[in-house]
N, C-alpha and C positions, 0 to 999 in steps of 0.2 A: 504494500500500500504506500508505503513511507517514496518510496523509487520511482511507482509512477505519479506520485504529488513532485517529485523533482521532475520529473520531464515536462510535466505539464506546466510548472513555472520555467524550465530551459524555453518554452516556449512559446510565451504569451506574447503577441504583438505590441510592440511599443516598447521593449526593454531597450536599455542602451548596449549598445555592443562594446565589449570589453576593450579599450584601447593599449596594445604592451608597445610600446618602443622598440628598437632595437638599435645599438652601437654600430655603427661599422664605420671604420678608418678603413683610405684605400692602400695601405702600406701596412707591414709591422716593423720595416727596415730601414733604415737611413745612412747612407755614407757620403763621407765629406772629405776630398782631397785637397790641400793647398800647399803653400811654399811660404818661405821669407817674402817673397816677391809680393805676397796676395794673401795680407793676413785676415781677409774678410773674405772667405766664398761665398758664391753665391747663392742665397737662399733658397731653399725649397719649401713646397708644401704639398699638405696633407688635408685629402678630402674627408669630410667627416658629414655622413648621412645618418640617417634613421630611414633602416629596411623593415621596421616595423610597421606599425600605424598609431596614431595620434602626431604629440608633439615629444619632443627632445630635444633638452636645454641640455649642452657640455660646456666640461672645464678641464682646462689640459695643466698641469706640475709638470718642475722637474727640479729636481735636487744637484743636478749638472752647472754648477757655474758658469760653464761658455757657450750655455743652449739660451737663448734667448725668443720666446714665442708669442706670438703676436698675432691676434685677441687671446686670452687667456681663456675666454670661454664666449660660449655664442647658441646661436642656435641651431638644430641643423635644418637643410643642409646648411654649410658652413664650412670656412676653410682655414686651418692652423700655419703659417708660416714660419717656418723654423731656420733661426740664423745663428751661425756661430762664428764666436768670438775668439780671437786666437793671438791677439799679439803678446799677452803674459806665458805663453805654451811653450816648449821648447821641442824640438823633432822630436817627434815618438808617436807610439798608435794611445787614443785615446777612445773609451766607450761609455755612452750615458743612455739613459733612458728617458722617454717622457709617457707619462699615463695621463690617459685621457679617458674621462668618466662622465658618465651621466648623473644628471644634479634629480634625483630620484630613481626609482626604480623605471632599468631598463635590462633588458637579455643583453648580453654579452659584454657588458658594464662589469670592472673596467677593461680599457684595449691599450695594451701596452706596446712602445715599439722602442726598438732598440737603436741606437747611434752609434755609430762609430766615424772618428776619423785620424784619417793619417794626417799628419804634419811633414812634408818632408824639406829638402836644402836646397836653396835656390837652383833652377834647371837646370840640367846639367846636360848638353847638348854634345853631340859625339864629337871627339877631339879632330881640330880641322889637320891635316896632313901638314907635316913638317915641311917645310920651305930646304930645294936641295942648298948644296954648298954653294957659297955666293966664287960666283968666276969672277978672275982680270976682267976687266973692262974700259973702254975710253971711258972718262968722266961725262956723266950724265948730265943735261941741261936742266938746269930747274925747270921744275914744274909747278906753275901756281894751282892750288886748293880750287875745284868748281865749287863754284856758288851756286845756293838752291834759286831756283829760278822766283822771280817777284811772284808776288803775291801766293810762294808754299809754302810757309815757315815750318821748320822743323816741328814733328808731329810724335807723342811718346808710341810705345809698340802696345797693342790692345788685341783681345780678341772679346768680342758682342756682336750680338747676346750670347752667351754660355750657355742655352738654353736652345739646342737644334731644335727643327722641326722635326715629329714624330716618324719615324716609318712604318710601312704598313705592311704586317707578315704574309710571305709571300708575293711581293710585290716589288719591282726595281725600283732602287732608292739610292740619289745622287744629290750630295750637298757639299758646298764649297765650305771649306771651312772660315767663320766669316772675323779675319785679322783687319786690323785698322792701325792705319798709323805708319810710324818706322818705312825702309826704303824695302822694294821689292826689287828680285824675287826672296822668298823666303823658306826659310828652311823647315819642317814639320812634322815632328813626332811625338809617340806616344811614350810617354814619361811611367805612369803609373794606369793601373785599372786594363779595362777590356773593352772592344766594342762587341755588339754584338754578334755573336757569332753569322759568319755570312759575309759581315762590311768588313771593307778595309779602308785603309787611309794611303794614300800612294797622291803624291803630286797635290797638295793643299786642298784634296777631295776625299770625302766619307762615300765609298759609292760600293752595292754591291746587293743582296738580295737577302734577307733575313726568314728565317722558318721559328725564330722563339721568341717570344712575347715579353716582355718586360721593361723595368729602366736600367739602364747602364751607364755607369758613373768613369769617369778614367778622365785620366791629368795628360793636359796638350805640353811640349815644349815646343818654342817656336822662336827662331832666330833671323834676323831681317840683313841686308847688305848691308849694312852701314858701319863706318869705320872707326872705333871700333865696332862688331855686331851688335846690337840690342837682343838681351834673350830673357824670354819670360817664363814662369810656367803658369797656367790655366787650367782650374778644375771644368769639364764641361759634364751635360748630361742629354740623353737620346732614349728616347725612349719608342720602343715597338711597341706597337698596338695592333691589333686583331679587329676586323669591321667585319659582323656578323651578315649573315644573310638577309636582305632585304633593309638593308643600312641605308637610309640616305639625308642629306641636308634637306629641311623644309621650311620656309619662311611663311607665315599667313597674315595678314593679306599683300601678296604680290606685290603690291604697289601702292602707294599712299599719296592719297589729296588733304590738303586744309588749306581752308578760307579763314581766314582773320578780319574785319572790320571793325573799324574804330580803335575803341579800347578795351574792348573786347579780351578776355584771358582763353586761347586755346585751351583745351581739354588734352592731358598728353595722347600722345598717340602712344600704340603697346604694335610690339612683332612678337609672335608666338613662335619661336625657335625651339622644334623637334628632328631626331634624330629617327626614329622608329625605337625601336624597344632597346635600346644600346645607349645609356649615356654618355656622350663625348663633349669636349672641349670646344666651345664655340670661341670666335674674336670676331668685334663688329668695328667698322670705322666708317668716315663719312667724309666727303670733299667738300662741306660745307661749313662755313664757322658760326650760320646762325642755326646751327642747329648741333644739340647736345643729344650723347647719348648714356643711357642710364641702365642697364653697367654698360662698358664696353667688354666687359669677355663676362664667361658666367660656363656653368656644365649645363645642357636637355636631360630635358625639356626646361627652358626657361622662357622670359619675356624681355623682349629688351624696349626699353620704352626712350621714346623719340622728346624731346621737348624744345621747342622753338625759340627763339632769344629773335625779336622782329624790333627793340629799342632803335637799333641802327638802317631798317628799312624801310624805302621809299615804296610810297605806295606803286605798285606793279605786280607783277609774276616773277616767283625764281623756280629754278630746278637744284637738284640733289639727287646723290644716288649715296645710298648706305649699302656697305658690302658686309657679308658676314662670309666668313670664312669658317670650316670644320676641315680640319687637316685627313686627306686618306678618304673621302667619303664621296659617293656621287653626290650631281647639282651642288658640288662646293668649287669657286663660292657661289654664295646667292647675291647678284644686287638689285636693289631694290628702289624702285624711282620715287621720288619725292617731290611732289609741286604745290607751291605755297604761293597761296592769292593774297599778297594786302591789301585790304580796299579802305576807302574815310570811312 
């Protein structure tokens, strides 16, 4: 009797359905290579969802000195950035943790992930061949020092962003490695870490075809023509990714009108940016500066909302086009036309 009076309250219309949360970070791992040269690398981050249902509020610790995280806690989705700090360090491997919890109950609360990073000695770039024995010779004319030509002025050795564009498994995948700065040609190897297995680096190019999925961390060194050379080393990161079946960019609606009169306050406009059932990495940007965009990158399905700044415009027509890009995926990118009517 008692068991079926519980079924019969499992299932009276109008009850509220049980809402649980669930934790989930898209890492449990973190690695961080850098030099004398680069006592800040560049930070990462950590996506932090609820694969549950309701809401979830987190909050990330860490007991690590040189991990520095930023928001400390949020809601999800939401995203952790993790930056370390390293000019008190001295070479050696170091490892720290950060936990990330939900601020009540949630499944898989807490999610821990583990850090590690190398520290190592400024680049050390393969020793250039010994110059042979110097011969007799008639004495040689002076030569004056070229002068950089007007308007280059000497420019330090860089590589940005640190941060390649993703490649997609199974798929040919060619990227320059992108150095800025210093005189070319330039010199380019792999100091520490791995790339994916599949790519290689040969001639200031990452190019090659990948079959395993993840992110891969590994320290560039890079040495420029110049007299003496400029040499750096560079933590960078690449990450493979996998685009499921029936994957594609989708922007709605296609295309976008507004009319503004007088003083009039626009209503923002919203893009509904989906992937299909695969969350990826969107980035939106625009050729126009009266018009803002709100975010400009974000993970799908998201919204990215358009808001107009018309203080500076005369009454007439403009055009825009906002581009969204999803790295690896059909119809990317999307852009998307934008035409704005001022009127008195």
């Amino acid at each position: 009797m008692r068991s079926v009076l519980l079924t019969f309250l499992v299932l009276l219309p109008g009850m509220a359905e049980v809402q649980i949360p669930v934790l989930n970070v898209s890492t449990a791992r973190l690695s961080f290579i850098t030099s004398g040269t680069s006592p800040f690398p560049p930070s990462q981050q950590v996506r932090v969802r609820n694969t549950g249902s309701g809401s979830l509020v987190w909050r990330a610790t860490t007991s690590t000195p040189w991990l520095r995280l930023s928001p400390a806690e949020g809601t999800a989705p939401g995203t952790l950035t993790v930056t370390v700090e390293t000019p008190q360090l001295a070479v050696g491997d170091y490892s720290g943790r950060i936990t990330v919890a939900a601020v009540g109950d949630a499944d898989d609360s807490p999610a821990i992930i583990d850090v590690s990073l190398k520290l190592v000695a400024a680049a050390k770039m393969s020793p250039e061949p010994a110059a042979p024995p110097a011969q007799p010779a008639a004495p040689a004319r002076p030569v004056t020092p070229a002068k950089p030509e007007a308007g280059a002025p000497a420019s330090g050795l860089s590589v940005s962003p640190t941060t390649l564009p993703p490649a997609t498994r199974n798929f040919p995948y060619s990227q320059a490695v992108p150095i800025r700065g210093g005189i070319p040609p330039y010199s380019v190897q792999i100091l520490q870490g791995r790339l994916p297995p599949g790519l290689a680096l040969a001639n200031g190019a990452i190019s090659g075809m990948s079959g395993i999925p993840g992110t891969y961390l590994f320290a560039l060194g890079v040495m420029d023509s110049s007299t003496p050379p400029q040499k750096i080393a560079q933590q960078m990161l690449l990450r493979v990714i996998t685009i499921y079946q029936n994957t594609a960019l989708m922007v709605v609606p296609p295309a976008v009108g507004i009319v503004i009169a007088g003083n009039q306050r626009q209503q923002p406009m919203r893009l509904n940016i989906s992937s299909g059932g695969q969350p990826l990495d969107w980035h939106a940007t625009t050729d126009a500066t009266w018009l803002r965009l709100i975010p400009s990158d974000g993970v799908s399905p998201g919204i990215l909302q358009l808001d107009v700044v018309t203080q500076e415009l005369a009454v007439g027509s403009y055009m825009a086009t906002v581009t969204v890009m999803m790295e690896g995926v059909p119809n990317s990118p999307a852009r998307i036309p934008v035409q704005l009517v001022v009127r008195k």
